[in-house]
C-alpha positions in Angstrom: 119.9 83.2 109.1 119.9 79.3 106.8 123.4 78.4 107.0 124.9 81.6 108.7 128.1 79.4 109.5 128.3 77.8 105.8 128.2 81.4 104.8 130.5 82.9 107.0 133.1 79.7 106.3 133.0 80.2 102.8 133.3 84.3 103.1 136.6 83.7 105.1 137.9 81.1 102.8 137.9 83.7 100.4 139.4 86.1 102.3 142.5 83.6 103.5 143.8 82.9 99.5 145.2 86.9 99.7 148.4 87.3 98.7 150.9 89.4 101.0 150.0 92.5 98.5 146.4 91.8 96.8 144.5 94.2 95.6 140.9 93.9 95.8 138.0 95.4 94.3 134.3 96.0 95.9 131.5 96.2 93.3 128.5 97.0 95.2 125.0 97.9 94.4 124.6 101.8 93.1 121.7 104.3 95.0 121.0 102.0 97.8 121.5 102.0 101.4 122.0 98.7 101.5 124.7 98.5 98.9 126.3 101.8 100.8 126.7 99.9 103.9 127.5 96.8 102.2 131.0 98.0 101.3 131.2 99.8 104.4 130.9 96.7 106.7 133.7 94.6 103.9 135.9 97.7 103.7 136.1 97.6 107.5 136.7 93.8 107.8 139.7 94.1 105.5 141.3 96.5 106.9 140.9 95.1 110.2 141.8 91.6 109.1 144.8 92.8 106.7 146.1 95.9 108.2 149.3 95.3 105.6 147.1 95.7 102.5 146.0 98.9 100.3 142.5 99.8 100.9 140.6 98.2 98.7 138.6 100.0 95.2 135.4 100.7 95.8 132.5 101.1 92.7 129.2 100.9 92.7 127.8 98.9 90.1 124.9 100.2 88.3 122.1 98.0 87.0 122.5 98.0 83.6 123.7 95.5 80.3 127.0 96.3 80.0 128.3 97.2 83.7 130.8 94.6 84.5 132.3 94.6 81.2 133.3 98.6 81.3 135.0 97.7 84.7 137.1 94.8 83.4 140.1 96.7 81.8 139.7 99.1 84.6 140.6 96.3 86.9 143.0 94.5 85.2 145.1 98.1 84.8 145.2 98.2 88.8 146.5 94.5 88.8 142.8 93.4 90.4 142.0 89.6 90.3 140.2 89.4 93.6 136.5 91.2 93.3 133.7 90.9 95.9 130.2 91.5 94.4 127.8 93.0 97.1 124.1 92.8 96.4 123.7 93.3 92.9 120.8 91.2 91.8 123.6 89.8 88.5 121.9 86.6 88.1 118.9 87.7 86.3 118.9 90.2 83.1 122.5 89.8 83.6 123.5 86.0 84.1 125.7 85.8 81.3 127.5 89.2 81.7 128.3 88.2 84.9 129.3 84.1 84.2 131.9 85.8 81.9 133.3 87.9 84.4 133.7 85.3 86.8 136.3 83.3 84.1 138.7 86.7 83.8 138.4 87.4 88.4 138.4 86.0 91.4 134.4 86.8 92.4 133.0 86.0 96.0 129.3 87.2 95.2 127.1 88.0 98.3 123.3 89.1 97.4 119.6 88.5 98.9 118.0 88.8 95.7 115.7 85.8 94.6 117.8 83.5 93.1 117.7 82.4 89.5 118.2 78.5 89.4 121.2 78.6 86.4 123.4 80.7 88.6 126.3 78.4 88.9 126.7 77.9 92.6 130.0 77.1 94.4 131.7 78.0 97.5 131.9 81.5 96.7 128.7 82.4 96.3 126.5 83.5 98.9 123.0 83.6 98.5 120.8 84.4 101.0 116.9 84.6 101.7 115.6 88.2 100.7 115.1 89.2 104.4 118.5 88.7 105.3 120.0 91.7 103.3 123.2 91.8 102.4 124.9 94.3 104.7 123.2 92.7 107.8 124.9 89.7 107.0 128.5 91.4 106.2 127.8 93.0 109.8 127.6 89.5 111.5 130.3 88.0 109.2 132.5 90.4 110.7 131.6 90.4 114.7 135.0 91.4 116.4 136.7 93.0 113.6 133.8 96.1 112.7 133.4 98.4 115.2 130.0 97.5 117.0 129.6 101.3 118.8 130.4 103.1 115.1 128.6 101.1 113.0 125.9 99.6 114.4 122.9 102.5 113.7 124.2 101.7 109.9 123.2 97.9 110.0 120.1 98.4 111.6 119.3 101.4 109.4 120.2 98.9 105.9 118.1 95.7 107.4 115.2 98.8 108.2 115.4 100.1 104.5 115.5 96.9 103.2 112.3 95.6 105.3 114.6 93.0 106.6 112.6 93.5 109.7 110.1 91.0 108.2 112.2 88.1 110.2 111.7 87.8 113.7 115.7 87.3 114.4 116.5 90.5 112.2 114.1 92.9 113.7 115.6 91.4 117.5 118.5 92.4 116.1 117.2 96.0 115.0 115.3 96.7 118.4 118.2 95.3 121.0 119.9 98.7 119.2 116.7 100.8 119.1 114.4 99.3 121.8 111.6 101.7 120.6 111.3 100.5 116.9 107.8 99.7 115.8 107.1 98.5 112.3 104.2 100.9 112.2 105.3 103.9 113.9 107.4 105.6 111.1 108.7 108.5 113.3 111.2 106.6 115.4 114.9 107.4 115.4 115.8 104.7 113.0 113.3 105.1 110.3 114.3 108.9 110.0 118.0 107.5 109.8 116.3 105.2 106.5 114.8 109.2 105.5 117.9 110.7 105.7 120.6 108.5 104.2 117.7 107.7 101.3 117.8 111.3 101.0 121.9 111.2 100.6 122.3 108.8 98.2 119.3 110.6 96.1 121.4 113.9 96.3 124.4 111.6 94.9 122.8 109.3 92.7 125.0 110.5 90.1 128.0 109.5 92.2 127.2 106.9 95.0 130.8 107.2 95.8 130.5 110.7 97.1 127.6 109.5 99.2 129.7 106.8 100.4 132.4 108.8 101.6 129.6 110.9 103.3 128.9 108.1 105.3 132.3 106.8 106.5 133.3 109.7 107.9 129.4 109.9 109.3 128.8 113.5 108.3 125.5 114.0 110.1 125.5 117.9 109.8 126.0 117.4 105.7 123.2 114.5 105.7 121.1 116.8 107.9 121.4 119.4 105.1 121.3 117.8 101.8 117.6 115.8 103.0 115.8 119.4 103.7 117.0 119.8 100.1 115.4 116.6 99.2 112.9 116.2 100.9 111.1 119.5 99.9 111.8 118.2 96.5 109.7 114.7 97.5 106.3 116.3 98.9 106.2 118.8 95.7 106.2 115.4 93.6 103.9 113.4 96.3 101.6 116.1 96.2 102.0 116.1 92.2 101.7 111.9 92.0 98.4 113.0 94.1 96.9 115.1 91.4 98.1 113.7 88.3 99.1 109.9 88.0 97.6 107.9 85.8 95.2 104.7 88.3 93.8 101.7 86.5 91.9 98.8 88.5 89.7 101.1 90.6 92.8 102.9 91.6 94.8 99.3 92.3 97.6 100.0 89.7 99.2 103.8 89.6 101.6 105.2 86.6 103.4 108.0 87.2 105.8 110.0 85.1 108.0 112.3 87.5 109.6 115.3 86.6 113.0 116.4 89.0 116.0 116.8 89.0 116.8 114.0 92.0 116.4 110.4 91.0 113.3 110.1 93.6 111.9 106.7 91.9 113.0 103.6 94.4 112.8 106.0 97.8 108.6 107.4 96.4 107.5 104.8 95.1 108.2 102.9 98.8 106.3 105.7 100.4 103.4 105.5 98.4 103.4 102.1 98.3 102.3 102.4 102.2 99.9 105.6 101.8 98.3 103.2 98.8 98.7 100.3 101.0 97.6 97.2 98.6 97.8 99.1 95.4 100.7 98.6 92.9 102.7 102.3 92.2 105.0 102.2 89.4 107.1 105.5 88.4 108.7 106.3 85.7 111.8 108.9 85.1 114.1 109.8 82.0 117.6 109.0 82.9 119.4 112.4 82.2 121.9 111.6 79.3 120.5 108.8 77.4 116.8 107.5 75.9 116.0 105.3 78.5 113.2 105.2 81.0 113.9 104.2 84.7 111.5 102.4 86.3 110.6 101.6 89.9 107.5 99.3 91.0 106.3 98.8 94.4 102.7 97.0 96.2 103.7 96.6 100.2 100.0 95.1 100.8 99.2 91.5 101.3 100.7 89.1 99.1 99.9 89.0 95.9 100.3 85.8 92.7 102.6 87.5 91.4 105.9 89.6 92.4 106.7 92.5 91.4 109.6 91.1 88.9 107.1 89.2 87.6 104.7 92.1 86.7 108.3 94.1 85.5 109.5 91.4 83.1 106.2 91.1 81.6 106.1 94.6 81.2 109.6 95.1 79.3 108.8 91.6 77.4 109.8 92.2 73.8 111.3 95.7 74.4 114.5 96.3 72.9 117.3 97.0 75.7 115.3 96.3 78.7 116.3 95.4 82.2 114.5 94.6 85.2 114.9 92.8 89.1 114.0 92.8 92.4 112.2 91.5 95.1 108.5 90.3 95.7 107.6 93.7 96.6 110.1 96.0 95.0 111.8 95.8 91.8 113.4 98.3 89.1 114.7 98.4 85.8 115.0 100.5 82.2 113.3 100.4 79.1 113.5 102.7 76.1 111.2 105.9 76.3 109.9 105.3 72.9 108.3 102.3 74.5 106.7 103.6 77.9 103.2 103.3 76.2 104.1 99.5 75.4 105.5 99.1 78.8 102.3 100.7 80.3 100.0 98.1 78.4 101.7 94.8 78.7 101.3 95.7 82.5 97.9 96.5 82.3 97.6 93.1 80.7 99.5 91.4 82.9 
């Protein structure tokens, strides 16, 4: 990892300026394993590190206008100045949200998103490159304080989901764990582990904490459970994204509107992103509660000249309330529904 010991200096620097009784607060990334393991790994290092203080709160963050400022009262009631921000890509749709919140807290913010050049960079920031995810680094940050034999199948399961495997150091790090792990050979161990907690935090997308707590007390038997429930519920729409979606570009670019009651989007459109290996799959869902369309966009094929933010943000250009980030080959975001036939045309275009 580019300037692991910068990094890891700065993290503990942070860490150092807590007061005898701090209270801290762990924002992390909603309906992703990587966020889930995230505050696992930091929850662990300060409890190991400051035994004497309360356990810190843990939310997850979801990617939407307005997120951080909800929270702030919340936080201020507790007595919270101290806030780490685990891989939530802030920096983009929501640069100036976040620049505000960092004047009223005390922010160390750790992501692997592609960074936008006006972030204001300082010693508690911690950017790193998109392979090196952010709960693989919290996992190395905190070598002698998280237990290696507990927690270990987690890191290697995030840096899997997170294709983090695409750097030679991370995927030695992945197989001295799993000897057996192929890239291609989706049926090993760890890439069912990627199934199964994908499937958990699906079930729980609602209420990432719940899934959380699922997975510090490793409830295997409940995970076990709640994917055969999910999973049945994924081939019924793979086989229905089959039949029905929309393809454009001799079959290059895919729309698909799904229909369930799980928030499938980020965890399908990966799959089909492999089956359609090269083509671009973008799905679309209602977000239960509201008028707004989530979107997910993947293409796992060979690179392209563009990234897949780049195709999102010219697709929700102009749309009123719209929000989108990611990486080259995965991103997400919302739009309004009245504008998914815009949305669907300014991609085409694109």
């Amino acid at each position: 990892m580019q300037d692991f010991e910068k990094h890891k200096l700065n993290f503990f620097s942070f860490m150092e300026a807590f007061g005898p009784k701090e209270k801290i607060a762990v924002l992390s990334h909603q309906n992703c394993v990587d966020g889930m393991a995230s505050a696992v790994f930091l929850v662990e290092i300060i409890k190991k590190k400051y035994s004497s203080l309360s356990s810190p709160t843990v939310i997850f963050l979801p990617y939407k206008i307005g997120c951080l400022e909800i929270l702030e009262e919340q936080l201020k009631k507790k007595k919270i100045a101290k806030v780490f921000v685990l891989d939530v890509n802030l920096d983009v749709n929501l640069l100036e949200e976040f620049e505000r919140f960092r004047e009223k807290f005390d922010v160390c913010f750790m992501d692997h998103h592609p960074l936008n050049p006006k972030l204001r960079m300082d010693e508690k920031t911690i950017k790193t490159h998109t392979d090196d995810c952010t709960s693989l680094t919290l996992y190395r940050f905190g070598e002698g304080l998280i237990d290696e034999k507990r927690w270990s199948w987690l890191a290697c399961v995030a840096a899997v989901s997170e294709f983090s495997y695409k750097n030679e150091d991370n995927l030695k790090f992945i197989q001295a764990q799993y000897p057996s792990f192929k890239v291609e050979e989706k049926n090993s161990e760890v890439w069912n582990l990627v199934d199964k907690l994908g499937s958990l935090i699906i079930y729980y997308s609602s209420d990432s904490l719940k899934a959380y707590e699922v997975i510090v007390k490793r409830d295997f038997e409940k995970i076990e459970v709640i994917h055969s429930e999910v999973a049945a519920e994924m081939e019924r729409n793979l086989k229905d994204f089959e039949d029905n979606a929309e393809s454009f570009h001799h079959k290059h670019l895919y729309f698909y509107l799904m229909k369930s009651r799980f928030d499938l989007g980020s965890k399908m459109s990966t799959l089909l992103s492999i089956r359609h290996k090269g083509s671009t799959v973008i799905l679309f869902s209602q977000i239960e509660g509201t008028n707004l369309i989530r979107v997910s966009t993947r293409n796992n094929g060979v690179p392209l000249s563009y990234t897949m933010p780049d195709l999102l943000m010219a697709g929700i250009a102009g749309l009123q309330d719209a929000i989108g980030g990611g990486h080259a080959a995965a991103a997400g975001g919302s739009f309004l529904r009245k504008d998914l036939a815009l949305f669907k045309e300014q991609v085409k275009q694109f």
